[in-house]
C-alpha positions in Angstrom: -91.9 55.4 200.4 -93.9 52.7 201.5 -97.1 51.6 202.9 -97.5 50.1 206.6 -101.1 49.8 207.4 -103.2 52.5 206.7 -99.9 55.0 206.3 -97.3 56.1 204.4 -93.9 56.1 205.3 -91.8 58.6 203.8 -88.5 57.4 205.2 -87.6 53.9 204.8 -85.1 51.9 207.0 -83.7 48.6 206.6 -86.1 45.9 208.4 -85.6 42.6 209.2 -88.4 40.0 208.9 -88.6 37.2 212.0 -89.6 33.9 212.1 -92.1 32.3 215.2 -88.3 31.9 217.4 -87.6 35.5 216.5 -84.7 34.7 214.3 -84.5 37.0 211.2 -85.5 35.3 208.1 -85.6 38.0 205.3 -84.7 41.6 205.3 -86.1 44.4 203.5 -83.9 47.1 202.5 -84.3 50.5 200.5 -84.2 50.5 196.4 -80.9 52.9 196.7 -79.2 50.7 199.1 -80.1 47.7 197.1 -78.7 49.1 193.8 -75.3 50.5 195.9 -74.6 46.7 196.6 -75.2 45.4 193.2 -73.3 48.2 191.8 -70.5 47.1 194.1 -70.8 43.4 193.6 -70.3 44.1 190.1 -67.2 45.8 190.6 -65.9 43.5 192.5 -66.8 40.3 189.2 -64.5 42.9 186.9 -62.2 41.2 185.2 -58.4 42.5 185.8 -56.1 43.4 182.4 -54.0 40.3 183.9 -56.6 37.8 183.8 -57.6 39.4 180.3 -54.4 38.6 179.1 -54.5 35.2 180.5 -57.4 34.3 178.4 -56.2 35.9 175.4 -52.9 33.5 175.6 -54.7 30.7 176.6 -57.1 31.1 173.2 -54.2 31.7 171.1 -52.9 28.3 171.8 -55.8 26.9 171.1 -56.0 28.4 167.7 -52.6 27.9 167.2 -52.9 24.3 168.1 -50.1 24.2 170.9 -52.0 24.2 173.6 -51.1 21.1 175.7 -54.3 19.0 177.7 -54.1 17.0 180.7 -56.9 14.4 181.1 -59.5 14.4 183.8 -58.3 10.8 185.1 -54.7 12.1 185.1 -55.7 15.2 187.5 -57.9 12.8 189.6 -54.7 10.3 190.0 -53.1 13.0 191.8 -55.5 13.4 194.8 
């Protein structure tokens, strides 16, 4: 629902907002549709079992003290 006017609009659609040159600027789109594609955008920022594992070797050599550091300067050398 939503107002326009002096009405109200029961069934929503996605609408675009135009500047002066009639180029779309904004869009307005319903509640639902907006939580579908933050629900999907946070499925796709879910961290795999793989890169889990990554992390949880990378920390352990840290703790451990083996894990091996290359210096800023040294990357930057190499471009």
């Amino acid at each position: 629902m939503f107002f326009t006017g002096n009405s109200l609009n029961l069934n929503m659609s996605t609408q675009f907002i135009k500047n002066d040159k009639g180029e779309k600027t904004a869009v307005i789109i319903p509640i639902k549709e907006y939580e579908d594609l933050l629900h999907q955008h946070h499925l796709s920022l879910e961290i795999t079992d793989e890169y889990k594992k990554m992390m949880d070797g990378m920390l352990e050599e840290e703790d451990s003290g083996k894990a091996d550091y290359v210096s800023f300067e040294h990357i930057k050398s190499k471009f």
